[in-house]
N, C-alpha and C positions, 0 to 999 in steps of 0.2 A: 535549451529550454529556457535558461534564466533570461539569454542576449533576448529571446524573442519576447518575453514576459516585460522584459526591460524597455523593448521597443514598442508595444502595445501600450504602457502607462502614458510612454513620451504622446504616442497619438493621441489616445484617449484625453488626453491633460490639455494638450496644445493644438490639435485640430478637430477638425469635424467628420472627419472621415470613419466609419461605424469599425470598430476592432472589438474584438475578445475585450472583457472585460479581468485581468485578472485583479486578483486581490492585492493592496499594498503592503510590501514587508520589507525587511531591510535588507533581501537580497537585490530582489528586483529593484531598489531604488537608488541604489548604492551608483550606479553610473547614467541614471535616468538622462541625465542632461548631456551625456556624450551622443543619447540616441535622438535628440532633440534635433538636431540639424537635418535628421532624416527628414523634416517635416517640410522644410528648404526645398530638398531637392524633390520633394512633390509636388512643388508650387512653380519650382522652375519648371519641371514636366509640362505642367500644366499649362504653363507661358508656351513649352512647345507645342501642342497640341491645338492651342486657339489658332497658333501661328499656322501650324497645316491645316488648319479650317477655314481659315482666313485666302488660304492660298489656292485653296479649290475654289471654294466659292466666292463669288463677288461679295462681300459683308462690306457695308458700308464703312468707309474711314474712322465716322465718330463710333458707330455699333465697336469697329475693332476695338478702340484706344477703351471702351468701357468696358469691354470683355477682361483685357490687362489690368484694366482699375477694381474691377470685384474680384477676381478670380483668388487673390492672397486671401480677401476677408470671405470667399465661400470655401476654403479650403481650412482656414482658421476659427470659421466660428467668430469672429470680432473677436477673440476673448482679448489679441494684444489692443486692441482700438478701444476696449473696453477699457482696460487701463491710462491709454493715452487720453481719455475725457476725464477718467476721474481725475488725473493727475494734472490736467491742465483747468481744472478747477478750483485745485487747491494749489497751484500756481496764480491764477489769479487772485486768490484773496490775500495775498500778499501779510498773510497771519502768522503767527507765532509756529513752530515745527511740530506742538502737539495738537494744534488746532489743525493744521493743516491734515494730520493721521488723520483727525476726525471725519475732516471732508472726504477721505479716500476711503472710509469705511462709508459714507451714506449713499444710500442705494437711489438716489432720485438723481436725476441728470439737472446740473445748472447752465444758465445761458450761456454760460464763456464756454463748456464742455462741446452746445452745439455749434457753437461760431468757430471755435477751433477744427472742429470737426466737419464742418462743413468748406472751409477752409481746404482742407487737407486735402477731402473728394477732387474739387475742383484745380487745384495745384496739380496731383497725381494724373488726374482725367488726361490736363493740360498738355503736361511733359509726356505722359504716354503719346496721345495724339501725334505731338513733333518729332517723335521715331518712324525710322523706317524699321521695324523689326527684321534684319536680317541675320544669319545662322552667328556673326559676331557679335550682335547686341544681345541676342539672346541668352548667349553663354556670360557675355559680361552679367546680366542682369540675373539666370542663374546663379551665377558664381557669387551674387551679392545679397543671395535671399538667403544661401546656407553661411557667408562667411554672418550676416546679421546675429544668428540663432548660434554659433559658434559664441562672436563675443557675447552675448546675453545669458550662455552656460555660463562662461568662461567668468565673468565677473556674478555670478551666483557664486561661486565658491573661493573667489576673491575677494570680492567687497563687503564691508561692515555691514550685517543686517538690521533696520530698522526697528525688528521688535520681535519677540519672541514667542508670533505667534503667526499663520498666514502660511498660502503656499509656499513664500519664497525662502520661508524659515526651515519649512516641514522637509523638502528636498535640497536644502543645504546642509540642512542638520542629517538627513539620512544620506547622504553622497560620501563618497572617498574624495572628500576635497582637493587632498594633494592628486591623488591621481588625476581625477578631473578637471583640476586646472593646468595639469601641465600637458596632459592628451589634449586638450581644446586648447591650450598656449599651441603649440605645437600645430593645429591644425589651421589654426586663424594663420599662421606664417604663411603654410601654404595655399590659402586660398589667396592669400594679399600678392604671392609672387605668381600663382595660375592666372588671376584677374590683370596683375600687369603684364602678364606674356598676353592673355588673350585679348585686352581694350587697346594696350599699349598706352599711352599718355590719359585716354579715358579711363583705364584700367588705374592707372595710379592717382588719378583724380577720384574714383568711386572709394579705393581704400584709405585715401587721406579725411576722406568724408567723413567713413563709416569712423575711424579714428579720434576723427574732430568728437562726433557725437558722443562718442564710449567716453571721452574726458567732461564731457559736459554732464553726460549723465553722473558719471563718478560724483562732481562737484555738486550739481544742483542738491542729488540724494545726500550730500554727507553735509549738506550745507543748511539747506531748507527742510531736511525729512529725516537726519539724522542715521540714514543709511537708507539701503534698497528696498523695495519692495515687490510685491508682485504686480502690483497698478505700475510703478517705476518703470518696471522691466518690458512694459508692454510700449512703456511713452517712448522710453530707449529702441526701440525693435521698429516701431513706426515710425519715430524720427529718422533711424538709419536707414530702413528702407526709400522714402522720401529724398531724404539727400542722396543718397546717392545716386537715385536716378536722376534727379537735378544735374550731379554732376556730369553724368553720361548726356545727358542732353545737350548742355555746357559745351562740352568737347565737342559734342558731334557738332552743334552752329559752329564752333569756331574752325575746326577741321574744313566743314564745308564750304567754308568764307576762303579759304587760304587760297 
Protein backbone atom coordinates (compact mmCIF):
# COMPACT_ATOMS: atom_id res chain seq x y z
CA UNK A 1 0.00 0.00 0.00
CA UNK A 2 2.78 2.44 1.16
CA UNK A 3 5.21 1.40 -2.50
CA UNK A 4 1.94 2.13 -4.36
CA UNK A 5 1.00 5.56 -2.42
CA UNK A 6 4.81 6.34 -2.89
CA UNK A 7 4.45 5.61 -6.59
CA UNK A 8 1.39 7.78 -7.18
CA UNK A 9 3.00 11.08 -5.50
CA UNK A 10 6.21 10.35 -7.85
CA UNK A 11 3.48 10.60 -10.78
CA UNK A 12 1.43 12.97 -9.53
CA UNK A 13 4.60 15.47 -8.87
CA UNK A 14 6.63 14.66 -11.96
CA UNK A 15 4.13 13.67 -14.80
CA UNK A 16 0.86 14.27 -16.38
CA UNK A 17 -0.64 11.20 -16.21
CA UNK A 18 -4.08 11.32 -13.87
CA UNK A 19 -3.26 8.96 -10.55
CA UNK A 20 -4.92 8.61 -7.06
CA UNK A 21 -4.27 11.54 -5.37
CA UNK A 22 -3.08 10.46 -1.98
CA UNK A 23 -2.18 12.61 0.92
CA UNK A 24 1.65 13.71 1.55
CA UNK A 25 3.24 12.14 4.84
CA UNK A 26 6.44 11.00 5.78
CA UNK A 27 5.66 7.56 5.03
CA UNK A 28 4.82 7.86 1.45
CA UNK A 29 7.63 10.39 0.91
CA UNK A 30 10.35 8.78 2.53
CA UNK A 31 11.63 6.87 -0.98
CA UNK A 32 9.38 9.21 -3.35
CA UNK A 33 12.55 9.65 -5.63
CA UNK A 34 13.39 5.96 -5.95
CA UNK A 35 9.82 5.67 -7.58
CA UNK A 36 10.69 8.66 -9.70
CA UNK A 37 12.34 6.72 -12.57
CA UNK A 38 9.21 4.96 -13.08
CA UNK A 39 8.28 8.03 -14.79
CA UNK A 40 11.26 7.06 -17.47
CA UNK A 41 10.27 3.95 -18.26
CA UNK A 42 6.68 5.55 -19.27
CA UNK A 43 8.15 7.80 -21.60
CA UNK A 44 10.45 5.04 -23.03
CA UNK A 45 7.11 3.02 -23.38
CA UNK A 46 5.87 5.70 -25.13
CA UNK A 47 8.98 6.09 -27.59
CA UNK A 48 7.88 2.38 -28.19
CA UNK A 49 4.45 2.77 -29.05
CA UNK A 50 4.95 5.81 -31.56
CA UNK A 51 7.47 3.59 -32.93
CA UNK A 52 4.85 0.80 -33.67
CA UNK A 53 2.57 3.44 -35.00
CA UNK A 54 4.95 4.78 -36.98
CA UNK A 55 5.59 1.26 -38.41
CA UNK A 56 2.07 0.40 -39.50
CA UNK A 57 1.20 3.37 -40.80
CA UNK A 58 2.97 5.55 -43.38
CA UNK A 59 3.58 8.84 -40.76
CA UNK A 60 5.40 11.12 -42.37
CA UNK A 61 9.34 11.39 -41.40
CA UNK A 62 9.08 14.95 -39.99
CA UNK A 63 5.24 14.05 -38.37
CA UNK A 64 7.67 10.94 -36.82
CA UNK A 65 10.74 12.85 -35.38
CA UNK A 66 7.91 15.39 -33.72
CA UNK A 67 5.99 12.80 -32.30
CA UNK A 68 9.62 11.80 -30.37
CA UNK A 69 10.21 15.60 -29.68
CA UNK A 70 6.70 16.07 -27.64
CA UNK A 71 5.98 12.82 -26.40
CA UNK A 72 8.56 13.47 -22.86
CA UNK A 73 6.99 16.96 -22.51
CA UNK A 74 3.23 15.30 -22.99
CA UNK A 75 3.85 12.70 -20.66
CA UNK A 76 5.78 15.37 -18.26
CA UNK A 77 3.57 18.09 -18.14
CA UNK A 78 6.83 20.53 -19.04
CA UNK A 79 7.15 20.90 -15.35
CA UNK A 80 11.09 19.73 -15.98
CA UNK A 81 11.26 22.61 -19.17
CA UNK A 82 9.58 24.73 -16.80
CA UNK A 83 12.56 24.72 -14.81
CA UNK A 84 15.04 24.61 -17.52
CA UNK A 85 13.59 28.30 -18.73
CA UNK A 86 13.63 29.71 -15.37
CA UNK A 87 17.04 28.61 -14.87
CA UNK A 88 18.24 29.69 -17.95
CA UNK A 89 17.01 33.01 -17.31
CA UNK A 90 18.72 33.47 -14.35
CA UNK A 91 21.73 32.14 -16.09
CA UNK A 92 21.70 34.79 -18.30
CA UNK A 93 21.54 37.65 -16.15
CA UNK A 94 24.83 36.85 -15.14
CA UNK A 95 23.80 38.49 -11.32
CA UNK A 96 24.62 37.93 -8.06
CA UNK A 97 23.35 34.06 -6.55
CA UNK A 98 20.51 35.74 -4.62
CA UNK A 99 19.44 37.80 -7.29
CA UNK A 100 19.59 34.99 -9.43
CA UNK A 101 16.95 32.84 -6.62
CA UNK A 102 14.95 35.78 -7.33
CA UNK A 103 14.59 35.34 -10.99
CA UNK A 104 13.68 31.44 -10.40
CA UNK A 105 11.06 32.45 -8.22
CA UNK A 106 9.34 35.05 -10.90
CA UNK A 107 6.65 33.60 -12.62
CA UNK A 108 6.82 35.64 -16.00
CA UNK A 109 8.90 34.07 -18.73
CA UNK A 110 11.97 36.30 -19.95
CA UNK A 111 13.36 36.45 -23.57
CA UNK A 112 16.58 34.26 -23.04
CA UNK A 113 13.98 31.55 -21.31
CA UNK A 114 12.22 31.69 -24.96
CA UNK A 115 15.33 31.73 -27.09
CA UNK A 116 16.73 28.83 -25.03
CA UNK A 117 13.81 27.16 -25.36
CA UNK A 118 13.09 27.43 -28.53
CA UNK A 119 16.57 26.38 -29.20
CA UNK A 120 16.18 23.18 -27.55
CA UNK A 121 12.62 22.26 -29.63
CA UNK A 122 14.54 22.65 -32.81
CA UNK A 123 17.99 20.88 -31.62
CA UNK A 124 15.91 17.76 -30.28
CA UNK A 125 13.24 17.90 -33.42
CA UNK A 126 16.83 17.86 -35.37
CA UNK A 127 18.55 14.91 -33.79
CA UNK A 128 15.22 12.94 -33.54
CA UNK A 129 14.74 13.42 -37.22
CA UNK A 130 18.50 11.88 -38.02
CA UNK A 131 17.51 8.50 -36.30
CA UNK A 132 16.51 5.60 -37.63
CA UNK A 133 14.45 4.42 -34.56
CA UNK A 134 15.25 0.74 -34.52
CA UNK A 135 14.53 -1.94 -31.52
CA UNK A 136 18.49 -0.74 -30.53
CA UNK A 137 18.11 2.94 -30.50
CA UNK A 138 15.08 2.63 -28.85
CA UNK A 139 16.24 0.77 -25.87
CA UNK A 140 19.48 3.01 -25.74
CA UNK A 141 17.13 5.99 -25.69
CA UNK A 142 14.90 4.18 -23.05
CA UNK A 143 17.61 3.29 -21.08
CA UNK A 144 18.54 7.09 -21.06
CA UNK A 145 15.25 8.69 -19.92
CA UNK A 146 15.20 6.43 -16.70
CA UNK A 147 19.14 6.39 -16.07
CA UNK A 148 18.32 10.88 -16.39
CA UNK A 149 15.51 10.66 -13.43
CA UNK A 150 17.83 8.08 -11.51
CA UNK A 151 20.69 10.78 -11.44
CA UNK A 152 18.37 13.70 -10.67
CA UNK A 153 16.95 11.55 -7.50
CA UNK A 154 20.30 10.56 -6.81
CA UNK A 155 21.75 14.07 -6.34
CA UNK A 156 18.39 15.40 -4.57
CA UNK A 157 19.77 13.47 -1.69
CA UNK A 158 23.30 14.18 -2.30
CA UNK A 159 23.81 17.68 -3.28
CA UNK A 160 23.64 20.91 -0.89
CA UNK A 161 20.22 22.32 -1.14
CA UNK A 162 19.79 25.99 -2.19
CA UNK A 163 17.32 27.12 0.44
CA UNK A 164 15.16 25.85 2.83
CA UNK A 165 12.13 26.07 1.18
CA UNK A 166 10.69 24.53 -2.35
CA UNK A 167 10.05 21.09 -3.69
CA UNK A 168 13.42 20.14 -3.72
CA UNK A 169 13.87 20.77 -0.04
CA UNK A 170 10.44 19.45 0.96
CA UNK A 171 11.38 15.74 -0.50
CA UNK A 172 14.96 15.89 0.47
CA UNK A 173 14.20 16.77 3.80
CA UNK A 174 11.22 14.08 3.91
CA UNK A 175 13.45 11.11 2.05
CA UNK A 176 15.75 8.35 3.73
CA UNK A 177 18.59 10.13 2.14
CA UNK A 178 21.04 7.47 2.81
CA UNK A 179 18.98 4.97 1.50
CA UNK A 180 18.01 6.70 -1.47
CA UNK A 181 21.18 7.58 -2.47
CA UNK A 182 22.81 4.49 -2.35
CA UNK A 183 19.47 2.45 -4.08
CA UNK A 184 19.78 5.09 -6.91
CA UNK A 185 23.81 5.06 -6.68
CA UNK A 186 23.51 1.60 -7.11
CA UNK A 187 20.86 1.77 -9.95
CA UNK A 188 22.58 4.58 -12.01
CA UNK A 189 25.74 1.74 -12.26
CA UNK A 190 23.45 -0.46 -13.78
CA UNK A 191 21.79 1.45 -16.17
CA UNK A 192 25.47 3.07 -17.31
CA UNK A 193 26.55 -0.80 -17.90
CA UNK A 194 22.80 -1.89 -19.55
CA UNK A 195 23.18 1.23 -21.99
CA UNK A 196 26.97 0.19 -22.79
CA UNK A 197 25.99 -3.50 -23.52
CA UNK A 198 23.02 -2.33 -25.42
CA UNK A 199 24.45 1.08 -27.66
CA UNK A 200 27.88 -0.43 -27.37
CA UNK A 201 30.34 2.61 -28.05
CA UNK A 202 26.86 4.85 -28.37
CA UNK A 203 25.96 3.53 -25.23
CA UNK A 204 29.07 4.65 -23.50
CA UNK A 205 28.94 7.96 -25.32
CA UNK A 206 25.20 8.68 -23.97
CA UNK A 207 26.61 7.85 -20.25
CA UNK A 208 29.70 9.84 -20.38
CA UNK A 209 27.09 12.66 -21.60
CA UNK A 210 24.65 12.13 -18.96
CA UNK A 211 27.95 12.26 -16.51
CA UNK A 212 29.39 15.26 -18.11
CA UNK A 213 26.02 17.06 -17.32
CA UNK A 214 25.44 15.77 -13.63
CA UNK A 215 29.09 17.65 -13.03
CA UNK A 216 28.04 20.63 -14.57
CA UNK A 217 25.03 20.74 -12.85
CA UNK A 218 26.70 20.08 -9.54
CA UNK A 219 29.00 23.08 -10.36
CA UNK A 220 26.88 25.69 -11.89
CA UNK A 221 24.12 24.96 -8.59
CA UNK A 222 26.97 25.26 -5.98
CA UNK A 223 28.60 27.88 -7.88
CA UNK A 224 25.96 30.35 -9.23
CA UNK A 225 22.76 29.24 -7.05
CA UNK A 226 24.42 28.09 -3.95
CA UNK A 227 23.03 24.62 -4.39
CA UNK A 228 20.02 22.68 -6.02
CA UNK A 229 16.90 23.31 -6.74
CA UNK A 230 13.85 22.32 -8.20
CA UNK A 231 13.98 24.69 -11.44
CA UNK A 232 17.90 23.40 -11.27
CA UNK A 233 16.77 19.77 -11.38
CA UNK A 234 14.50 20.30 -14.33
CA UNK A 235 17.49 22.38 -16.35
CA UNK A 236 19.68 19.13 -15.24
CA UNK A 237 17.07 16.45 -16.61
CA UNK A 238 16.63 18.50 -19.90
CA UNK A 239 20.15 19.15 -20.47
CA UNK A 240 20.85 15.22 -19.96
CA UNK A 241 18.23 14.15 -22.01
CA UNK A 242 19.41 16.46 -24.84
CA UNK A 243 22.85 15.34 -24.72
CA UNK A 244 22.60 12.35 -24.79
CA UNK A 245 20.65 12.03 -27.60
CA UNK A 246 23.19 14.19 -29.31
CA UNK A 247 25.52 11.71 -28.38
CA UNK A 248 23.53 8.73 -29.83
CA UNK A 249 23.14 10.61 -33.01
CA UNK A 250 26.99 11.31 -32.91
CA UNK A 251 27.73 7.69 -33.04
CA UNK A 252 25.35 6.57 -35.17
CA UNK A 253 26.93 9.41 -38.20
CA UNK A 254 30.09 8.19 -37.22
CA UNK A 255 29.32 4.42 -37.22
CA UNK A 256 27.54 4.83 -40.42
CA UNK A 257 30.52 6.67 -42.13
CA UNK A 258 32.94 3.75 -41.18
Amino acid sequence: MIAMETIAVAFAMFSAIPVPQPTWNERNMRYVMCAFPLVGVVCALAYCLWAAICGYWPVPEWLQAAGYCLAPVLITGGIHLDGYADTCDALASYAEPVRKQEILKDPHCGAFALIRVCCYFVAYFALCASLEMDCRILMCLGLGFVLERVLSGWAVATFPIAKNTGLVHTFATAADRTTVRRVLGALAVLLCLALAAAGGISGVAMVAAALLVLWRYRTVALKQFGGISGDLAGWFLQKAELWMLAALVVCHIVEGTV
